[in-house]
C-alpha positions in Angstrom: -2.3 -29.7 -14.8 -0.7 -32.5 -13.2 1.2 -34.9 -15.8 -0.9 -38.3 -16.7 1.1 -40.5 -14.9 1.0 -39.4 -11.3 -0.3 -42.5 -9.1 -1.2 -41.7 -5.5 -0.7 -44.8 -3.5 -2.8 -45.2 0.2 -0.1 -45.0 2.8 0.1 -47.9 5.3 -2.1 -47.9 8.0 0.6 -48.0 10.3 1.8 -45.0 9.1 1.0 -41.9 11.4 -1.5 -40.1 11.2 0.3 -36.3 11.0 2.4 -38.0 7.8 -0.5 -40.3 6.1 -2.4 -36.8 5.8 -0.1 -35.3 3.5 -0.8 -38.2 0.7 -3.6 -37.1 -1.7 -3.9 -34.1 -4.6 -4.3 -30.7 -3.5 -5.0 -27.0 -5.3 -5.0 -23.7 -4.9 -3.4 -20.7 -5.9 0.4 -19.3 -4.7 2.4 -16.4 -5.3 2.2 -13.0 -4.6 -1.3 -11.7 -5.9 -2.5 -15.2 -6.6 -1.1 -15.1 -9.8 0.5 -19.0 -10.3 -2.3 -22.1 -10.1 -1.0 -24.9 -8.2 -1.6 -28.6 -8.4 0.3 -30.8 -5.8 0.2 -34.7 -5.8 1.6 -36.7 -3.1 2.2 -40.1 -4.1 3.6 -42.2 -2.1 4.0 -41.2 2.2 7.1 -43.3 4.5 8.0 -42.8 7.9 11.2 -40.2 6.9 10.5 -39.6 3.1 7.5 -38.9 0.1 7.2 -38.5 -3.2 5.7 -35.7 -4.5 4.6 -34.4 -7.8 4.7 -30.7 -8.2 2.5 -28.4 -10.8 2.5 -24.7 -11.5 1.6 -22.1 -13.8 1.4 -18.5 -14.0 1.0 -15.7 -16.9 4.8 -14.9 -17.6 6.4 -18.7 -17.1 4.1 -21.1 -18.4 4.0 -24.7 -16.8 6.3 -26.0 -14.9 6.2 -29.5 -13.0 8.6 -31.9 -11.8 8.7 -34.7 -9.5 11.1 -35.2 -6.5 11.7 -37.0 -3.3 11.4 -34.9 -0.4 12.0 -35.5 3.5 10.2 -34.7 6.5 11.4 -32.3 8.9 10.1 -30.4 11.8 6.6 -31.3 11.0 7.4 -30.1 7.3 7.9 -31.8 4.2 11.1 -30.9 2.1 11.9 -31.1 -1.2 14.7 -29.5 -3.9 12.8 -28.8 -7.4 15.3 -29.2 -10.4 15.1 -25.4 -10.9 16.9 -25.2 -7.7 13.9 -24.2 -5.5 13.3 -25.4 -2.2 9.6 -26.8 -1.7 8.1 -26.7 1.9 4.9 -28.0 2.8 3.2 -28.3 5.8 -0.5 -29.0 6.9 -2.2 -26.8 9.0 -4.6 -28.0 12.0 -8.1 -28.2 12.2 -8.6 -27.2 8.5 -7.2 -29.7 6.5 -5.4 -27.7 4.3 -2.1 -27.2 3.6 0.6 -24.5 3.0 3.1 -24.4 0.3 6.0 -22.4 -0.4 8.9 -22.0 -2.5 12.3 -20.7 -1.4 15.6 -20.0 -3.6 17.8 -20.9 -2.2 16.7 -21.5 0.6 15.8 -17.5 2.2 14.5 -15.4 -0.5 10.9 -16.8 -0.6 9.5 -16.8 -4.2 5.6 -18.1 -3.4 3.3 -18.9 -1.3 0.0 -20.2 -1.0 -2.6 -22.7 0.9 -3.6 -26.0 -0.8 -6.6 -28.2 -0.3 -8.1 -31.2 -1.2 -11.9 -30.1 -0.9 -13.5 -28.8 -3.9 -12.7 -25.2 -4.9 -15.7 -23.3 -5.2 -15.5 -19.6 -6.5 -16.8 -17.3 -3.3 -16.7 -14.3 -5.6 -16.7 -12.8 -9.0 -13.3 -10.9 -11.0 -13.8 -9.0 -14.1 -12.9 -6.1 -15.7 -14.3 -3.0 -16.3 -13.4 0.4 -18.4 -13.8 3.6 -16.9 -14.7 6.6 -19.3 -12.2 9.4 -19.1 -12.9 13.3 -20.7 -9.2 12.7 -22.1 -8.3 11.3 -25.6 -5.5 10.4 -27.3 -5.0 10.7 -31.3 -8.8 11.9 -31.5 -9.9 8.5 -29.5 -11.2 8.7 -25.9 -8.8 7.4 -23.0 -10.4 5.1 -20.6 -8.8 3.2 -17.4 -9.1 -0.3 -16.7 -10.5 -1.0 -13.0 -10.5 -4.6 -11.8 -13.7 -5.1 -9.9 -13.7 -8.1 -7.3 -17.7 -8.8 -6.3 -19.5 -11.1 -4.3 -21.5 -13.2 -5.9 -24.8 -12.3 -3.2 -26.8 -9.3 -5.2 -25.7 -5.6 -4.8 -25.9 -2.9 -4.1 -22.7 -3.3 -2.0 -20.5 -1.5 0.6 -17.7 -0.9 -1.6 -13.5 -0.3 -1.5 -12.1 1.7 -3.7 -8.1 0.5 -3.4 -5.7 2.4 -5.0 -2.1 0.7 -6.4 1.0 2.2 -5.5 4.4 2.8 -8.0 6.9 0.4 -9.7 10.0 0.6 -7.2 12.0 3.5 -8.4 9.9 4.0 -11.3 13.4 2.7 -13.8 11.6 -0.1 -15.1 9.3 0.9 -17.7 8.3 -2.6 -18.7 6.3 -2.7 -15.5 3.8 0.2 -15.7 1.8 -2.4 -18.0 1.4 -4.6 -15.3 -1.9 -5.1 -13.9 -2.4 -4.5 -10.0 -4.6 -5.7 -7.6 -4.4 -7.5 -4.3 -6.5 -10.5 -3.9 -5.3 -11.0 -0.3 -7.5 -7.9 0.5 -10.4 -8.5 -2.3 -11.1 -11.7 -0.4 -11.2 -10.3 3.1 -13.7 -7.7 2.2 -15.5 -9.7 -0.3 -15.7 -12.2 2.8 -17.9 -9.7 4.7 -19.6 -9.0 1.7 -17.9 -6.1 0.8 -17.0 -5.1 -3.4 -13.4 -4.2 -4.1 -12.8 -2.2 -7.3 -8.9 -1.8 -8.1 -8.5 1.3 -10.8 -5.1 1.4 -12.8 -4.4 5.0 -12.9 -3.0 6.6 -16.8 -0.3 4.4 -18.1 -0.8 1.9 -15.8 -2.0 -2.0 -16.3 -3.7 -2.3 -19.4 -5.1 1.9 -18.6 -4.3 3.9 -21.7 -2.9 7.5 -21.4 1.2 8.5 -20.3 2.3 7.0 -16.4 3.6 10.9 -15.0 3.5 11.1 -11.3 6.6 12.5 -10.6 9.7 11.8 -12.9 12.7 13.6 -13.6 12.9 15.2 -16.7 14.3 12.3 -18.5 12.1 10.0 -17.2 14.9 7.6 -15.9 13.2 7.4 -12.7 11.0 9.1 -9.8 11.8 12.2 -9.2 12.7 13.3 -5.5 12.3 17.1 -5.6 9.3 18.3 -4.1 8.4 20.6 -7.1 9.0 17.5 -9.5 7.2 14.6 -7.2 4.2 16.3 -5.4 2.9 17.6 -9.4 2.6 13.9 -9.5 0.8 13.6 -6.7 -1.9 15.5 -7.9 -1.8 14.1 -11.1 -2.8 10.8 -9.6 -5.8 12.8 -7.8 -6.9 13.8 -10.9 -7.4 10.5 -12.2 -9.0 9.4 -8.9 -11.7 12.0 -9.2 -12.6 10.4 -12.6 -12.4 6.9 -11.1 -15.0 8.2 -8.2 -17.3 10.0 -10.6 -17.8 6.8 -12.2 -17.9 4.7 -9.1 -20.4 7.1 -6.8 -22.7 6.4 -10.1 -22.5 2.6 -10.5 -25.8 0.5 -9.4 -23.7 -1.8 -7.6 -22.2 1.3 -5.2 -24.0 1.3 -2.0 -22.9 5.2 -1.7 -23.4 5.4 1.9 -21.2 2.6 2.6 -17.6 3.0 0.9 -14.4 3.0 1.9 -10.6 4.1 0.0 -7.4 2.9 0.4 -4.7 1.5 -0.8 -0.9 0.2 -0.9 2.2 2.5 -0.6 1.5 5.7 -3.0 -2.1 4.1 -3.0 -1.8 4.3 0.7 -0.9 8.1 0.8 -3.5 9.1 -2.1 -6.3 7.4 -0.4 -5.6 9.5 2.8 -5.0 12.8 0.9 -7.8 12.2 -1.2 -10.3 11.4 1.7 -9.2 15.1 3.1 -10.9 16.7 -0.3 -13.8 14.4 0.1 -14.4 14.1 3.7 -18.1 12.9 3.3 -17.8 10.3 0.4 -15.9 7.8 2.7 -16.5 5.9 5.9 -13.0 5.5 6.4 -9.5 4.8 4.9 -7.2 2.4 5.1 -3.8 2.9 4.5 -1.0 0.2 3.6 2.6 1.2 4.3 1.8 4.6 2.4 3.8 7.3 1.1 4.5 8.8 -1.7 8.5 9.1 -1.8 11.2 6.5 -0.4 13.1 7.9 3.0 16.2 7.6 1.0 15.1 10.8 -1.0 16.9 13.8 0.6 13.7 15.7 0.6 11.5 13.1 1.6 10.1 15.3 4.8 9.4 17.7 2.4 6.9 15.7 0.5 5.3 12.5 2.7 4.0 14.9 5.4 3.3 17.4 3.7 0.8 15.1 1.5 -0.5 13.6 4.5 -1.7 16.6 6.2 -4.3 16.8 3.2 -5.9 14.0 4.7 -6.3 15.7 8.4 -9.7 16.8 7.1 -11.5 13.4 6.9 -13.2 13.8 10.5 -13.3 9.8 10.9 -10.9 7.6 12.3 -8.2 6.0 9.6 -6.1 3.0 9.7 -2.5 2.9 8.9 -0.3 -0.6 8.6 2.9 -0.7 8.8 6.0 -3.2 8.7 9.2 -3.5 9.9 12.2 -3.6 7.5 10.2 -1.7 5.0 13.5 -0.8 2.1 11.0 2.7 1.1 9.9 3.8 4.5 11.4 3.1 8.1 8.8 2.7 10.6 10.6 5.7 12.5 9.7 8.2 9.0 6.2 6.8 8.9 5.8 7.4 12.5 6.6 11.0 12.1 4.3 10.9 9.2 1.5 9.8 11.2 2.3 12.2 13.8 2.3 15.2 11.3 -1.4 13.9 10.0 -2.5 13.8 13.6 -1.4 17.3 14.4 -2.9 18.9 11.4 -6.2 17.1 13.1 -6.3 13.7 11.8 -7.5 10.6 13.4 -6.2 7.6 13.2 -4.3 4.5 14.8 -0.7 3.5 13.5 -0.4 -0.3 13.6 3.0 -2.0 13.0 4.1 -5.8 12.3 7.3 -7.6 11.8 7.0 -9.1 8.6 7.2 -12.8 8.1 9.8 -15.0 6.9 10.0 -14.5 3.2 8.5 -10.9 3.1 9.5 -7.6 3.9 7.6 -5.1 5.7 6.3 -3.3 2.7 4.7 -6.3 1.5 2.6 -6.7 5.0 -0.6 -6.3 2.7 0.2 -10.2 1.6 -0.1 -11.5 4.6 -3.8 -11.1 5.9 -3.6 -13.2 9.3 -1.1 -10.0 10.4 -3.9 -7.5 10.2 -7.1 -9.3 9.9 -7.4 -8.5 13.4 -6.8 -4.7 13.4 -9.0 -4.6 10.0 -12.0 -6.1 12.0 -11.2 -3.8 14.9 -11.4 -0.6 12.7 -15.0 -2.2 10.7 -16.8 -2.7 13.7 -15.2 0.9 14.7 -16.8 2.5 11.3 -20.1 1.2 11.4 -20.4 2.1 14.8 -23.4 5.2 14.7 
């Protein structure tokens, strides 16, 4: 919330118009997944400066808010937090809204978001779900936690089943607990009227059961050896086929119409898996996919070799890709989509530099990069 005392002033009239539009409160949500609310006031709009009261919260930091001067630039609107974060905002045209985001120093971009002043009205529903598992732990069943994203017209719906990817290089235990999803996806499907369901595999998010796909023996990080890392591999299927046995039975699954994907080692599972179940999906969409980093030695030995699983789906797939990706040049996931298509695949490899802030393995952020391919490949898919 924004503090008690903020006081938006009307700018003067002889103000113009692209700087008087900035004054006024504004919401939404920022960061990465949508996970920090933000409230923006701006009080008081000159001709070179504004004052601007600043609001966020997320899970892990609490509230923060502070008020500062900031300066217009470029059609921008600057301003240094007291954390040491560098606020940019700028309006964009036709919509009325604006975009936000924060910057330390002033390159490594910690969140963004779009703002508005209209009235936010929910254009979907998030809860979560448990899925039933045939494994227990300490005589008590194990069940997964799936995330379902829903619009809020009646089902049954066409439905995406988008699978998360690892944590890094898998040293970092602390985040296996950590929920994932992707709103920036869930809201361009659930746009078209289509229900996202985001499954936390074993160990992972709030899923119960041990995280093991693919460590090394000490379990200090992923494993690189093929006879180590592909076990995990199918490991993760496993857990997928009890995630789709519950899914192909839900009311709210329009069977006929589903599609699997997912992000990085959600990318690559969603294109093997499609391979064992060619009939189950419409098609699959794969974000920056694979299963092991290019740095690994035997990384040829592993992402291809996963990926050929998938030449069996006979329908066309869709891979995105970025540029500067620190797991997988665009040359090794090239070569990966090469091997899939000579095993018998289809498919079409997109790639996109990423934007300022991001790099290429977080593409999946940014949806105006491949909104336009996504609506390509739907219209492709539905085609008879």
């Amino acid at each position: 919330m924004l503090p008690t005392d903020v006081t938006v002033r009307p700018p003067d009239p002889a103000l113009v118009p692209d700087k008087a539009r900035f004054s006024g409160l504004w919401q939404g949500w920022a960061c990465p997944r949508a996970q920090c609310d933000v409230r923006i006031a701006v009080e008081q709009v000159g001709e070179r400066e504004a004052t601007v009261v600043y609001a966020g919260a997320n899970a892990w930091q609490g509230l923060i808010t502070d008020r500062a001067v900031g300066e217009f630039e470029g059609g921008e609107l600057r301003l240094r937090l007291r954390t040491g974060a560098r606020l940019v905002l700028r309006l964009r045209e036709g919509s009325g809204d604006m975009e936000m985001s924060l910057w330390r120093p002033d390159t490594q971009l910690l969140s963004f978001g779009v703002l508005t002043q209209k009235p936010l009205k929910p254009t979907y529903t998030r809860r979560v779900d448990r899925v039933p598992t045939p494994w227990t732990e300490d005589g008590r069943q194990q069940t997964l936690e799936m995330v379902v994203y829903q619009p809020l017209t009646p089902g049954p719906y066409p439905t995406l089943v988008f699978n998360h990817g690892s944590t890094g290089t898998g040293d970092k235990p602390e985040w296996f607990r950590l929920t994932w999803t992707a709103p920036e996806v869930a809201r361009y499907f659930v746009d078209k009227g289509w229900q996202v369901l985001f499954a936390q595999r074993r160990g992972r998010g709030q899923s119960d059961g041990l995280y093991d796909e693919g460590f090394e023996p000490d379990r200090s990080r992923y494993a690189c050896r093929p006879e180590l890392t592909i076990p995990g591999l199918d490991r993760a299927v496993a857990d997928l086929d009890v995630v789709m046995t519950h899914v192909r039975a839900r009311d709210d699954v329009n069977p006929q119409r589903m599609l699997i994907g997912g992000v990085s080692r959600g990318g690559i599972l969603a294109v093997a898996y499609a391979g064992a179940h060619p009939d189950w999906f419409r098609g699959v969409v794969n974000f920056v996919g694979g299963w092991v980093g290019d740095r690994c030695v035997h990384a040829d030995a592993v992402n291809p070799v996963i990926f050929r699983r998938g030449a069996a789906f006979a329908q066309p797939t869709l891979w995105l890709y970025g540029d500067k990706d620190p797991f997988y040049t665009l040359r090794h996931s090239r070569r990966n989509f090469d091997a899939f298509i000579g095993a018998g695949g289809r498919g079409t490899f997109e790639s996109y530099p990423p934007p300022p802030g991001l790099d290429g393995h977080s593409i999946y952020l940014d949806q105006s990069l491949w909104a336009p391919a996504m609506d390509r490949y739907l219209a492709q898919i539905a085609a008879p």
